[in-house]
N, C-alpha and C positions, 0 to 999 in steps of 0.2 A: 714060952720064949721070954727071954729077961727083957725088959722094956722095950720089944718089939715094935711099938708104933714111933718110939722113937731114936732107932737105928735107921743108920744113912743107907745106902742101897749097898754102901763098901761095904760098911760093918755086918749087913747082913750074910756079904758075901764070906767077910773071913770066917763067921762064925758057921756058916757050913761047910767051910775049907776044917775047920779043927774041930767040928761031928767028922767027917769021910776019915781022918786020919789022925792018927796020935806020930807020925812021921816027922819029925821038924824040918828035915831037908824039905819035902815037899809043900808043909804049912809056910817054910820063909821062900821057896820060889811063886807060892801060888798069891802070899801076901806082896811080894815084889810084884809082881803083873798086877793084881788090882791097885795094890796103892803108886806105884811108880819105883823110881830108884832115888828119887829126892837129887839134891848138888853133889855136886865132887867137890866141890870145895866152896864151903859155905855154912848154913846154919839152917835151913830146911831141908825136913827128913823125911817129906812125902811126896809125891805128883810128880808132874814131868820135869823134866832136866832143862835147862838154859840152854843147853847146847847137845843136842842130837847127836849121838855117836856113833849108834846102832842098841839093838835092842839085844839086851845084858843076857838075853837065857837062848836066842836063838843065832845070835852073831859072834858068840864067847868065844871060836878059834879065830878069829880075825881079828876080837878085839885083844887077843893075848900076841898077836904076833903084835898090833901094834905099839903094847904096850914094851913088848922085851924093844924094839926100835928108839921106843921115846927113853928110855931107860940108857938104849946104848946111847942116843946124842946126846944126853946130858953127861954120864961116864966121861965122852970125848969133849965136852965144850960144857961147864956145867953153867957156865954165867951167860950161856950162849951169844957172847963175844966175837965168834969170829963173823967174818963180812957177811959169808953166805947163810949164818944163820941171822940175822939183823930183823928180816923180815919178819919170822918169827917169832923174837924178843917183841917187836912192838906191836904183834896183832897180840899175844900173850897177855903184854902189859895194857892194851887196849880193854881187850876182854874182859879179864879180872879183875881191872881195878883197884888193886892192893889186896885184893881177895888172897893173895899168896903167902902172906902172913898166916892164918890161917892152917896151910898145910906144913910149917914146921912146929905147931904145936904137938906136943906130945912126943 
């Protein structure tokens, strides 16, 4: 084993996840469950998330409807402006912190 006494208990996990399989769908889902799915918007790419949504590999048709939802409210109200999104805008702006910069990179 390549310097086995000092791999983390992750690293030894991935490194048996890519012995069992040359599959990459299943190496990046098996790596996503040990290491986490890192921020949605941010600048760390490992461990658990800030904000709990559900879990990426066994909640994916809940977390797709919500996402086509969050998609359509913004479609309809992108600066979410009107009254009855307000709520929103300021738990948003609360939460991220300017973090929203960020996701019009790129």
């Amino acid at each position: 084993m390549i310097a086995g006494d000092k791999l983390s208990k992750e690293g030894r996990q991935r490194l048996l996840v890519m012995q069992e399989s040359n599959d990459g769908f299943y190496v990046a889902e098996q790596d996503l469950q040990i290491r986490g799915p890192g921020e949605l918007l941010g600048t760390k790419q490992a461990g658990l998330p800030e904000l709990y949504v559900g879990n990426l590999l066994h909640h994916g048709i809940w977390l797709e409807q919500a996402r086509r939802a969050a998609f359509a409210l913004i479609e309809a109200d992108p600066n979410l402006s009107r009254p009855e999104h307000q709520a929103l805008r300021q738990a948003l702006s609360t939460r991220w912190r300017g973090r929203f910069e960020l996701a019009t990179i790129g």
